[in-house]
C-alpha positions in Angstrom: 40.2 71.8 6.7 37.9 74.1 8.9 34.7 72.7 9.1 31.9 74.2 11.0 28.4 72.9 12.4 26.5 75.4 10.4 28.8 73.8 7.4 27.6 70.4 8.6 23.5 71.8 8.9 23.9 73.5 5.4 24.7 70.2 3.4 22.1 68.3 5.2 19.6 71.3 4.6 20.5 70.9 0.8 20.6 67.5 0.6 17.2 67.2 2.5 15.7 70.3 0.0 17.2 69.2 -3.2 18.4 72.6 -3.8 19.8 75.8 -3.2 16.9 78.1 -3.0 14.8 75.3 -1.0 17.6 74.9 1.7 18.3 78.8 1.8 14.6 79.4 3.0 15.2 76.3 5.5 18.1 78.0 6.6 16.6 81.1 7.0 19.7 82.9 4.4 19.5 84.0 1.1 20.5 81.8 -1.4 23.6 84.1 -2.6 24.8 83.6 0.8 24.1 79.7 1.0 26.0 79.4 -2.5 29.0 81.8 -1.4 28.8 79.2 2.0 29.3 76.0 0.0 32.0 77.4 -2.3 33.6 78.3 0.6 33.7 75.0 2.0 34.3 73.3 -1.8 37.3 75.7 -2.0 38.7 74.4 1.7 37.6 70.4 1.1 39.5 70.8 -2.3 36.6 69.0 -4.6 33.2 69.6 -5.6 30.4 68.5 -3.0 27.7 68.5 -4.9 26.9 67.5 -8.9 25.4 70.4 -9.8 24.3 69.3 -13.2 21.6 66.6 -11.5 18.0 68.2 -10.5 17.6 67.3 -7.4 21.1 68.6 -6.9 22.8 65.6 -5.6 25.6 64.8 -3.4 29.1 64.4 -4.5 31.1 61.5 -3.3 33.2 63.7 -0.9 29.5 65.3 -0.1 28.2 61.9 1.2 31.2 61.7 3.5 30.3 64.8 5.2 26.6 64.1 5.0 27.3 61.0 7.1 29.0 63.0 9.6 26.9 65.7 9.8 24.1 62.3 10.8 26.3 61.4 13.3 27.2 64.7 14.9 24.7 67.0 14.6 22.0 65.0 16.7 24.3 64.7 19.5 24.9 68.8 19.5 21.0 68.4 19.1 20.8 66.1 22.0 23.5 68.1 24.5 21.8 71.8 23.6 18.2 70.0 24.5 20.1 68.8 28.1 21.7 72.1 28.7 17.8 73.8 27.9 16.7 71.6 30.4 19.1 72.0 33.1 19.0 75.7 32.2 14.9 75.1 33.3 15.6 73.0 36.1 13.3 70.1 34.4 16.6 67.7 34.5 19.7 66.8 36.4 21.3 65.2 38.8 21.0 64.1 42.5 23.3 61.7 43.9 22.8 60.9 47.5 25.1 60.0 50.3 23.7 58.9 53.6 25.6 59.1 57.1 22.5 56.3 58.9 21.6 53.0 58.0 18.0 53.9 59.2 17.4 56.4 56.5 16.5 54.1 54.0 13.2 53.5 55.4 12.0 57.0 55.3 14.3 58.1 52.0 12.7 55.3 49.3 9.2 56.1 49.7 10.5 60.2 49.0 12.2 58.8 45.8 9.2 57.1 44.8 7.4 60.1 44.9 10.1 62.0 43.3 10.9 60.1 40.7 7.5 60.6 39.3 7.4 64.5 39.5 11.2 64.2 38.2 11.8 61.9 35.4 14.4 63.4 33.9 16.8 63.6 36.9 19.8 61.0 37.3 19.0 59.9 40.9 21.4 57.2 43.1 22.9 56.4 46.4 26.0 56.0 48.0 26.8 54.9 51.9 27.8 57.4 52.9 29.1 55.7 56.1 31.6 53.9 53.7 33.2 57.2 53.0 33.8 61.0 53.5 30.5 62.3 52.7 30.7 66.2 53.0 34.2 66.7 51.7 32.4 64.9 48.5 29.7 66.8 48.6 32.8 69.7 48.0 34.2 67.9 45.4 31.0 67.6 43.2 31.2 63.4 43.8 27.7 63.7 44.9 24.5 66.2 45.3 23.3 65.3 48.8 23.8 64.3 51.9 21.8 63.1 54.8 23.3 63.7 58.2 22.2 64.3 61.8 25.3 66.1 62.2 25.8 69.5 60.8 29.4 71.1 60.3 30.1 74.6 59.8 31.6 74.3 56.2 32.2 77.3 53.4 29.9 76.6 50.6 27.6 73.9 52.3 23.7 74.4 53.6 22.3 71.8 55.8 18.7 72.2 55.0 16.4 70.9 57.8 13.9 68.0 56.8 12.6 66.9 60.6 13.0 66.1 64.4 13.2 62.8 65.6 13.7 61.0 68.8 16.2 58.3 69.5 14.1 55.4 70.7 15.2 52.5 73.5 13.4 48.9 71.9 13.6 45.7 74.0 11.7 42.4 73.9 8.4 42.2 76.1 10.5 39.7 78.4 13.9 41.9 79.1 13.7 43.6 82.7 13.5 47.1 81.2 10.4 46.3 80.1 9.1 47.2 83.4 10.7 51.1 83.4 8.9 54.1 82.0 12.3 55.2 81.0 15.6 54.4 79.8 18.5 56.1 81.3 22.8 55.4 80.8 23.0 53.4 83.7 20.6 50.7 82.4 22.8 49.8 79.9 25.2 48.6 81.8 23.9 45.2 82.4 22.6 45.0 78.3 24.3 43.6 75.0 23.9 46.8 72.7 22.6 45.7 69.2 24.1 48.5 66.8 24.7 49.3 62.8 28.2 48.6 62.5 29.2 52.3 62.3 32.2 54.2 64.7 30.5 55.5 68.1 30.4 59.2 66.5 27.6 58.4 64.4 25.3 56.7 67.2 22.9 58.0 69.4 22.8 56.3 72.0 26.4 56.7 72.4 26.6 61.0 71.4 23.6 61.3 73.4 23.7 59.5 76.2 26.2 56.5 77.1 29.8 58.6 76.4 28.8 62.1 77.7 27.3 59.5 81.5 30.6 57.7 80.8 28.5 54.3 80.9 29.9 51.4 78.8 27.6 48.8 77.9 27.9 44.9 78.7 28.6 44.3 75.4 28.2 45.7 71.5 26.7 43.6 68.9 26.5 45.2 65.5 24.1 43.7 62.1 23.7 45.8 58.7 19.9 45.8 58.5 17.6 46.8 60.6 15.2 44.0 59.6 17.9 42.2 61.7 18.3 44.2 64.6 14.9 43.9 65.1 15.0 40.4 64.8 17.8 39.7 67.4 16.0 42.2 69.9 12.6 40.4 69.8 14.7 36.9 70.8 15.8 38.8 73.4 19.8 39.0 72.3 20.3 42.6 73.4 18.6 45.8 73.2 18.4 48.6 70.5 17.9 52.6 70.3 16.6 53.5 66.7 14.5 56.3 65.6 11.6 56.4 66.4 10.0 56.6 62.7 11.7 52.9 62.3 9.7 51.9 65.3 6.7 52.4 63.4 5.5 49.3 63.3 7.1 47.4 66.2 5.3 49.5 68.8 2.1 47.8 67.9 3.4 44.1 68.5 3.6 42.5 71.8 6.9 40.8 71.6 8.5 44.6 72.0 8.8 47.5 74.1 9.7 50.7 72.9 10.7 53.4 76.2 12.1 57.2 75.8 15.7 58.0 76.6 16.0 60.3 79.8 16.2 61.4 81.8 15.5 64.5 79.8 13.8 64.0 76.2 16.0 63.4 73.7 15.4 65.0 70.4 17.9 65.0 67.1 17.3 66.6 64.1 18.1 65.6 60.4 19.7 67.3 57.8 19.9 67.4 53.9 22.9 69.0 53.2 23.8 70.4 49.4 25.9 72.9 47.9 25.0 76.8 48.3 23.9 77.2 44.7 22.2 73.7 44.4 19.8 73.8 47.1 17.2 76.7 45.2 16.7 74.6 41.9 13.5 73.7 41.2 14.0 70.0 41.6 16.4 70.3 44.5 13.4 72.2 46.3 11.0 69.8 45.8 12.8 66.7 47.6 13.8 68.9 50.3 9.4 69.2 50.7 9.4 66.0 50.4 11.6 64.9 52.8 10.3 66.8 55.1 7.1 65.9 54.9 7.1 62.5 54.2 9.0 60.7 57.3 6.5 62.2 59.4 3.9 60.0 58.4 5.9 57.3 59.3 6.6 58.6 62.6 2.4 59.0 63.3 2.4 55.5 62.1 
């Protein structure tokens, strides 16, 4: 047995109607064609599906069968054509984000908050990104987005810009660097170096400035949160660099210092990077303005 969804609409239209001629005009068909239709599917079901003898015409026993799937099925097909309409309109979808920096979480949940207003209808989450290979899964559709500070050339992949920032040397009031203008390699050398437990490639401090001066420091100490390194820097237990936007509030307090890196000004950029095709839809477009707009008000404090 063959059975179509416009065979599935017809019995619910004539069962909703009462009748042929009600359910044609529903339809949108003449009612020779709707009664040619429902032989047709009489003659492949084997047995009558409706009692034509009853006004209202009434369902058959084999008719209620199909009725019921016809309630189960069509307002799913209703359901996926409505999705596919939106998607088609850019009004829903989906943006998964991996990030490649602990710190980003400060800037990136106020830009989902103001997202997920505009955006209801998009399926929005977050991976660490640090806990896997971001960009080849950005390739392999496992997620929409990623943030990085360090762009690759790879086919298929944009890495929007959102914003500069500069990597940030933060001590307690009471460690001796206090007293410097400015941070260079060498300094580190006598400091405990407070980090995101993440490999070297993905630090700062180290890209930027300890492994190209060939400077090791005392020692490394790594926490997950930066709510900790924070913490563990205003005792005094090492030194940090962050970003500066993190620093936000710290710079204020007098239990911290916060210096440049130098000896020349150290400035890094951050990237969103998406798939070619994604990166134009409309709501794709709009957290890209967003985050690029957004983590600077942090960084003005």
């Amino acid at each position: 047995m063959y059975i179509e969804l416009r065979h599935l609409r017809t019995i619910r239209a004539i069962h909703q109607a009462g009748g042929l001629a009600r359910a044609a005009d529903v339809l949108n068909m003449t009612q020779s064609a709707l009664s040619h239709q429902v032989a047709g599917l009489e003659d492949q079901a084997g047995m009558e599906l409706f009692v034509r003898r009853s006004k209202p015409m009434k369902l058959s026993a084999a008719g209620i069968r199909m009725l019921r799937a016809a309630d189960r099925i069509l307002p799913e097909i209703d359901a996926m054509e409505e999705e596919f309409r939106n998607l088609r309109s850019g009004k829903t979808g989906r943006l998964h984000i991996a990030i490649e920096c602990h710190a980003c979480f400060d800037w990136l949940f106020p830009v989902l908050e103001l997202f997920r207003h505009a955006w209801p209808e998009v399926d929005v989450d977050i991976r660490a990104g640090l806990a896997f290979d971001a960009l080849p899964a950005l390739n392999r559709e496992e997620v929409d987005l990623v943030i990085s500070s360090n762009p690759l050339p790879l086919p298929g992949i944009t890495f929007n810009p959102l914003f500069d920032y500069h990597p940030t040397f933060l001590a307690a009031a009471a460690n001796p660097l206090a007293a410097k203008d400015m941070i260079e390699a060498a300094d580190f050398r006598d400091q405990t170096l407070i980090t995101y437990p993440v490999t070297r490639d993905k630090l700062d401090v180290f890209t930027e400035l300890l492994t190209p001066a060939k400077v090791e420091p005392r020692a490394q100490r790594t926490a997950e949160l930066t709510a900790v390194i924070l913490m563990l820097v205003g005792s005094n237990r090492g030194v940090a660099v962050l970003p500066d936007w993190v620093l936000r509030d710290v710079k204020s307090s007098a239990d911290y210092v916060t210096r440049p890196l130098g000896p020349g000004v150290i400035t890094k950029r951050l990237y969103a990077a998406t798939r070619e095709e994604d990166a134009a839809r409309p709501f794709m477009a709009h957290f890209l303005k967003l985050g690029r707009s957004e983590p600077v008000k942090l960084q003005r404090g």
